[in-house]
C-alpha positions in Angstrom: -75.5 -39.9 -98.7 -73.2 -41.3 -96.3 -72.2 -45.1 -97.1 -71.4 -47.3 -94.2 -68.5 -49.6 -95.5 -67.0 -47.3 -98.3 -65.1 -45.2 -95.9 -63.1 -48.8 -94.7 -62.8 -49.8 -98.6 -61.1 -46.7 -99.2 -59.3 -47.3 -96.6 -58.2 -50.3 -97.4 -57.5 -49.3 -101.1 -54.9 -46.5 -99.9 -53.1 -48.9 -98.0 -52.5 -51.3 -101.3 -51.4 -48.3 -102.6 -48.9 -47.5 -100.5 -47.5 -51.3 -100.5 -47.0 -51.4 -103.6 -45.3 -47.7 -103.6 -43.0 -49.5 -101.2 -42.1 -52.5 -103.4 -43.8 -54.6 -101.2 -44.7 -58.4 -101.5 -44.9 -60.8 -104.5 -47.4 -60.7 -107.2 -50.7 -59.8 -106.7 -53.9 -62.1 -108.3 -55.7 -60.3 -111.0 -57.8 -57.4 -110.5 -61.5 -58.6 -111.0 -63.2 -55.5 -110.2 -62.1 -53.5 -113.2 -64.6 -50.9 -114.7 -66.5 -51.4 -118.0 -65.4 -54.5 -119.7 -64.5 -55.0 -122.8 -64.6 -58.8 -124.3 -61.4 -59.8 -123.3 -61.6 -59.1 -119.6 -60.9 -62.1 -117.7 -61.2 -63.5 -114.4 -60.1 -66.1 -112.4 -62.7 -68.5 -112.4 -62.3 -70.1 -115.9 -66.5 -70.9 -115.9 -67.1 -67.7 -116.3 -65.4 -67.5 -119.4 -68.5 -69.3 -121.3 -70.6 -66.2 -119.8 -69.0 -63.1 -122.0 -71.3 -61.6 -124.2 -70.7 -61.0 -128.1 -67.1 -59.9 -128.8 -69.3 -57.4 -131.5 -70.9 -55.5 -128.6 -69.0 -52.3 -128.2 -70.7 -51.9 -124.3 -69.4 -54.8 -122.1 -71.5 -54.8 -118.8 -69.9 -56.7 -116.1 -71.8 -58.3 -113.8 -71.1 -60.6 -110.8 -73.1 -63.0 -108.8 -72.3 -65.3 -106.2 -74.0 -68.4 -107.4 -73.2 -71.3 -110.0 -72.9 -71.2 -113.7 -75.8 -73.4 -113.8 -77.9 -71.1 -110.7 -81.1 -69.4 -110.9 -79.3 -65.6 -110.7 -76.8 -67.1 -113.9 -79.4 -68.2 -116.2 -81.6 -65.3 -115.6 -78.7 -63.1 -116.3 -77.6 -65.2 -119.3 -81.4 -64.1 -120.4 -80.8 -60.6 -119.8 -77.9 -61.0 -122.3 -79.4 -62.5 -125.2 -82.2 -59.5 -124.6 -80.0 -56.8 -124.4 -77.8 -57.8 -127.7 -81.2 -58.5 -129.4 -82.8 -54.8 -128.0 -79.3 -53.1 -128.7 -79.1 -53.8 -132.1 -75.9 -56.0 -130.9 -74.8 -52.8 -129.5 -75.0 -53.6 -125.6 -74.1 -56.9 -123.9 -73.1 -58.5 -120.0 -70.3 -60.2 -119.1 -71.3 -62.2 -116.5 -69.0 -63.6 -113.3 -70.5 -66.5 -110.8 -69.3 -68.3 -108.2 -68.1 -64.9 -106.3 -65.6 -64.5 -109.4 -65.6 -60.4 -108.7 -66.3 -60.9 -104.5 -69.3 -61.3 -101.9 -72.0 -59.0 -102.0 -71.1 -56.8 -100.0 -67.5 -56.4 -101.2 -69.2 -56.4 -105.1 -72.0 -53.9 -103.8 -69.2 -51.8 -102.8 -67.2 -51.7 -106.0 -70.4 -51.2 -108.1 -71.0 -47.9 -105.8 -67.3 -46.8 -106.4 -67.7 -47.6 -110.2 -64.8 -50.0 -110.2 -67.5 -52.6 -111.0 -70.2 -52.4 -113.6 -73.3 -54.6 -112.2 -74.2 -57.2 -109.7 -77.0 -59.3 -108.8 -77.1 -59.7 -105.1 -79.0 -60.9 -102.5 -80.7 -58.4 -99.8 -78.4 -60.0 -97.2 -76.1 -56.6 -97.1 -78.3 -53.9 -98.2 -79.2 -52.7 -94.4 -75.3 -52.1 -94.1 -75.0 -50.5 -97.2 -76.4 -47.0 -96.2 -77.9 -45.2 -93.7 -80.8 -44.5 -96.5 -81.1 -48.5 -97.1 -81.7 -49.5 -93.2 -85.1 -50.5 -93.8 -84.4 -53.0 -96.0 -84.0 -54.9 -92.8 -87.7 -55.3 -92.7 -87.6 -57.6 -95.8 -85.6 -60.0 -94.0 -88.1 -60.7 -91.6 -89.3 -64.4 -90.6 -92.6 -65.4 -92.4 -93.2 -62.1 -93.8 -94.5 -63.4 -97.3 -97.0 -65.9 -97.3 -96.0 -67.0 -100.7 -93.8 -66.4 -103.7 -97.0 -64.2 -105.3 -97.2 -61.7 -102.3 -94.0 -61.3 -102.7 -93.9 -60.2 -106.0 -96.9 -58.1 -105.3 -95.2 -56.3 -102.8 -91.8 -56.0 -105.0 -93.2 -55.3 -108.3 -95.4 -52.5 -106.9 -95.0 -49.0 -105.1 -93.8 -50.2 -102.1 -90.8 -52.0 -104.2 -90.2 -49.1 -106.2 -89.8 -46.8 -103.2 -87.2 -49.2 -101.6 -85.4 -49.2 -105.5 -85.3 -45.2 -105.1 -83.8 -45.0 -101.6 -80.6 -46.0 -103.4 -80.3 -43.0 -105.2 -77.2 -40.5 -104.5 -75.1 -43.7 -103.9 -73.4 -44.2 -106.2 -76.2 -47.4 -107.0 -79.1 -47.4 -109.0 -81.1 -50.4 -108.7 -83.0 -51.5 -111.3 -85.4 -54.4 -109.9 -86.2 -57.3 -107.1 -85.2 -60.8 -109.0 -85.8 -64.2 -106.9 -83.7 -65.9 -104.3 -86.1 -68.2 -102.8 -87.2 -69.6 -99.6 -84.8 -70.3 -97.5 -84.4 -73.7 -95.9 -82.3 -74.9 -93.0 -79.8 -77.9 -93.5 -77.5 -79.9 -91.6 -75.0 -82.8 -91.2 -75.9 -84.0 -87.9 -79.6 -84.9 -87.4 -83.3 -84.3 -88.5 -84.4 -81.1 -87.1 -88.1 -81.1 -86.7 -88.9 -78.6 -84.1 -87.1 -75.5 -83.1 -86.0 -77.3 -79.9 -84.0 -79.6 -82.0 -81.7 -76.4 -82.8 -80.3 -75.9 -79.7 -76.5 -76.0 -79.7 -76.7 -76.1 -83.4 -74.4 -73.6 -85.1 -75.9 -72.1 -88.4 -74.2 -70.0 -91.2 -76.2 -67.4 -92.1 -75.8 -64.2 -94.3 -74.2 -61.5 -92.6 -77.4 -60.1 -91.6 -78.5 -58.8 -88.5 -82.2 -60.0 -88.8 -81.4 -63.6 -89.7 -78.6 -64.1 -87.1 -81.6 -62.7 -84.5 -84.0 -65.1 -86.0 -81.6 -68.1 -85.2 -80.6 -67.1 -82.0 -84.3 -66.9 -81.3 -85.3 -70.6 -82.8 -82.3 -71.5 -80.2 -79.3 -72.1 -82.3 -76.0 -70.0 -82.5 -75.8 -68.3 -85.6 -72.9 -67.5 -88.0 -72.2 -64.8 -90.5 -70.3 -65.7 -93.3 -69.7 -64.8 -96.7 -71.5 -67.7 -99.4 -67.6 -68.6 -100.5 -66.8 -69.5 -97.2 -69.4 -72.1 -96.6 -68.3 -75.3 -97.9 -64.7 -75.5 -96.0 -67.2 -74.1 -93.1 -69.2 -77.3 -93.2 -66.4 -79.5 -94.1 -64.0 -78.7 -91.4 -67.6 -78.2 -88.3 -66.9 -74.7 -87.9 -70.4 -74.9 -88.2 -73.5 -77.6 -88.3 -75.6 -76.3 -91.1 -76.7 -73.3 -93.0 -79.8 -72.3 -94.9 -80.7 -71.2 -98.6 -83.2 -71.8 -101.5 -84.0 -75.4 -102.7 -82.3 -73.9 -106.3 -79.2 -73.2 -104.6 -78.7 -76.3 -102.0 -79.3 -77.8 -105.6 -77.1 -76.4 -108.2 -74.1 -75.5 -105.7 -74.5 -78.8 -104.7 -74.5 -78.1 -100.4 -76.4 -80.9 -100.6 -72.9 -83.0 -101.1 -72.0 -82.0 -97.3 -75.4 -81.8 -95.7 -77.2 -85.0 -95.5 -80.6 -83.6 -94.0 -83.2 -80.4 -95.0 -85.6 -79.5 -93.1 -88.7 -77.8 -95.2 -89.4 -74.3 -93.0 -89.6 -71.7 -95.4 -88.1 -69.0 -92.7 -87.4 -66.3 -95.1 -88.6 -65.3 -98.4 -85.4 -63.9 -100.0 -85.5 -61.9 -103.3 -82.1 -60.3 -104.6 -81.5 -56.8 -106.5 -80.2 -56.2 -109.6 -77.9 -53.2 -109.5 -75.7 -51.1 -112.0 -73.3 -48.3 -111.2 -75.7 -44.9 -111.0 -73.2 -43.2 -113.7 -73.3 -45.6 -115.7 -76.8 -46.1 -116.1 -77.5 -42.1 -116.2 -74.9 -41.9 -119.4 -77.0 -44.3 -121.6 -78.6 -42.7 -124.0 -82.4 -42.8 -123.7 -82.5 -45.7 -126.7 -79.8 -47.6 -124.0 -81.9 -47.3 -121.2 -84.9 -48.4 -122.8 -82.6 -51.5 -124.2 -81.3 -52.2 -120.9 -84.7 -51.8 -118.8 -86.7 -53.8 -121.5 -83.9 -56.7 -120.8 -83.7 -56.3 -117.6 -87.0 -57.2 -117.0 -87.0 -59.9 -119.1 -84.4 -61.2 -117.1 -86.4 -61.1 -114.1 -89.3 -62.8 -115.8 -87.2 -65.7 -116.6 -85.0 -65.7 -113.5 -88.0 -66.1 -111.2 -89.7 -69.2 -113.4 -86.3 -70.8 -113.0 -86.3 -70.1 -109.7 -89.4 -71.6 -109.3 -89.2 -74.9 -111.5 -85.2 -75.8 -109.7 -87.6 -75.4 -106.5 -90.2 -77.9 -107.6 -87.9 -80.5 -108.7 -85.0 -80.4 -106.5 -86.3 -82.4 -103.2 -87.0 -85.1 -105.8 -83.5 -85.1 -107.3 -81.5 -84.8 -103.8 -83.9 -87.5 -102.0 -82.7 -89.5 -105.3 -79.1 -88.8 -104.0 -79.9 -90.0 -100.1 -80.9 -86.7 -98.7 -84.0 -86.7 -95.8 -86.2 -84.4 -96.0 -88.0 -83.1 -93.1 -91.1 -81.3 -92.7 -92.6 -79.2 -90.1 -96.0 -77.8 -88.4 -94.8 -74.4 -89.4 -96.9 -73.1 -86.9 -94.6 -73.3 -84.0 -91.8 -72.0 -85.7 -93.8 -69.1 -86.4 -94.6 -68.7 -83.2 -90.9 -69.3 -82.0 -89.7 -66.1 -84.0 -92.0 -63.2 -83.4 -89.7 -61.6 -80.7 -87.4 -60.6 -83.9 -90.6 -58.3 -85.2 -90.5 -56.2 -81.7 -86.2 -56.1 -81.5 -85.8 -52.2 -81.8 -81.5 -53.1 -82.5 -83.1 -54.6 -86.0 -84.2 -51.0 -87.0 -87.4 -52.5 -88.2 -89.6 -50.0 -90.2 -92.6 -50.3 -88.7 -94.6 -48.0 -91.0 -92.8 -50.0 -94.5 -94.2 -53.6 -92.4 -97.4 -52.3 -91.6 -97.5 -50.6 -95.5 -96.6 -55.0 -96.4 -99.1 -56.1 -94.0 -102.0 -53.8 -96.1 -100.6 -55.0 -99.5 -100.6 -59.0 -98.5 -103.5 -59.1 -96.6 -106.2 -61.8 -97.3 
């Protein structure tokens, strides 16, 4: 299976090489994409520290995540943790990196392929760049396409999940399950958006994802790929007017300080993939697996009802901090965003859609 973005990581790695054959520059940071950890492994952001599993465990799993130490993805994986020691007989832990500690997503997707990274819990955002085999992952992207957070898991949890799970194998991936992101809301420093009209001019980070950049442009605004640890300096500094993002994570990574109004419109229902390095996985013995599986669904259990409680209470606790919450007859933003379904550049999978449509239907 070809992979998109490996060829340019390679790439890229070959030229390091060859700077530092030359006795070129200063000091490096610290590697933090180092294969299978052991319990001293370190990384730069000291919060991650608190997140190593038992220094008894003899297999160290690390994992990275782009959220906070207090964030949905974290605790979930913290979850996973205390499973897998308990299932392992101690024998099997994660070390777990937020806040980007190892990279994006699509830089940590990457090294988990290459194996110079064990795990990480990522949002779909990069998975249609990943590999020609993963385009149609695109189709979960799309605007509105779950109802509610139970379709979704009905959708995720069943074949049609599975099959997208499978299409990563060969890649150097396996993926192990769909864990929740949330549904993504739109917020801004500038005014109360209402309407899709009120977009206009408006520039929005979104992931680097070809169907939610199309999406904006077709509510009217100018949309703006960036990586998540770009975002704040992004907003500070107007490079752009807003983004969007779960309630949980406006919350815990506290966007919320820099973006005075939310607006309620539920564009996207985003789950994210827990993945582990396909070699590593395949050299457990069948007792490992069955730990790591067994914990791994736990962890997904757990994530989502986090996920969903840091969604119930957080308009309460932001309003509480001054923020104005706005929301909308969904209806016309619905309406405002069904060109993206019929944009043949997205590489929508028609058949996988119409396969959701079935599945969902009332």
């Amino acid at each position: 299976m070809k992979l998109k973005r490996v060829t340019a990581v390679l790439l890229a790695g070959v030229m390091a090489m060859g700077l530092v054959a030359c006795g070129s520059g200063s000091d490096t940071a610290a590697d933090t994409t180092t294969s299978t950890s052991t319990a001293t492994d370190t990384a730069d952001d000291s919060e991650s520290s608190d997140l190593l599993g038992s220094a008894d465990a003899t297999i160290h799993l690390k994992v990275g995540t782009t959220t906070a130490p207090d964030g949905h993805y974290v605790l979930g994986l913290v979850e996973m943790q205390k499973k897998l020691e308990e299932y392992s007989n101690g024998e099997m832990t994660l070390d777990i990196y937020p806040n980007s500690a190892l990279g994006g997503e699509s830089d940590m997707m990457d090294a988990v392929s290459m194996g110079t990274q064990d795990m990480v819990l990522s949002s779909t955002g990069p998975i249609p760049d990943f590999s020609s085999a993963t385009d149609n992952w695109a189709t979960l992207d799309l605007p509105y396409l779950f109802e509610t957070a139970e379709d979704a898991y009905k959708v995720l949890d069943g074949e049609i999940g599975q099959s997208l799970l499978d299409e990563f194998q060969g890649s150097g991936i396996k993926a192990i399950g769909f864990w929740e992101n949330g549904f993504r809301e739109l917020t801004n420093n500038t005014k109360e958006v209402a309407t899709p009209a009120d977009l206009a001019g408006m520039k929005i980070r979104t992931m680097e994802n070809a169907v939610h950049m199309a999406t904006y442009t077709a509510l009217g605004a100018t949309p703006t790929a960036m990586a998540w640890g770009e975002i704040f300096s992004a907003l500070q500094q107007g490079t752009v007017d807003g983004q969007e993002n779960p309630l949980a994570i406006i919350l815990t990574a506290k966007v919320y300080e820099v973006q005075k109004y939310i607006t309620m419109i539920d564009l996207f229902y985003s789950p994210c993939v827990l993945m582990i390095n396909e070699d590593i996985y395949n050299n457990f013995t069948d007792e490992q697996k069955e730990a790591f599986d067994k914990a791994a669904e736990d962890g997904k259990v757990a994530e989502r009802q986090i996920s969903q409680e840091l969604a119930s209470s957080a308009r309460a606790t932001m309003e509480a901090e001054g923020v104005v919450f706005t929301d909308v007859n969904k209806d016309e933003w619905v309406a405002a965003v069904q060109s993206v379904y019929d944009d043949a550049s997205l590489k929508i999978d028609q058949d996988l859609l119409a396969k959701i449509k079935a599945e969902t239907a009332k």
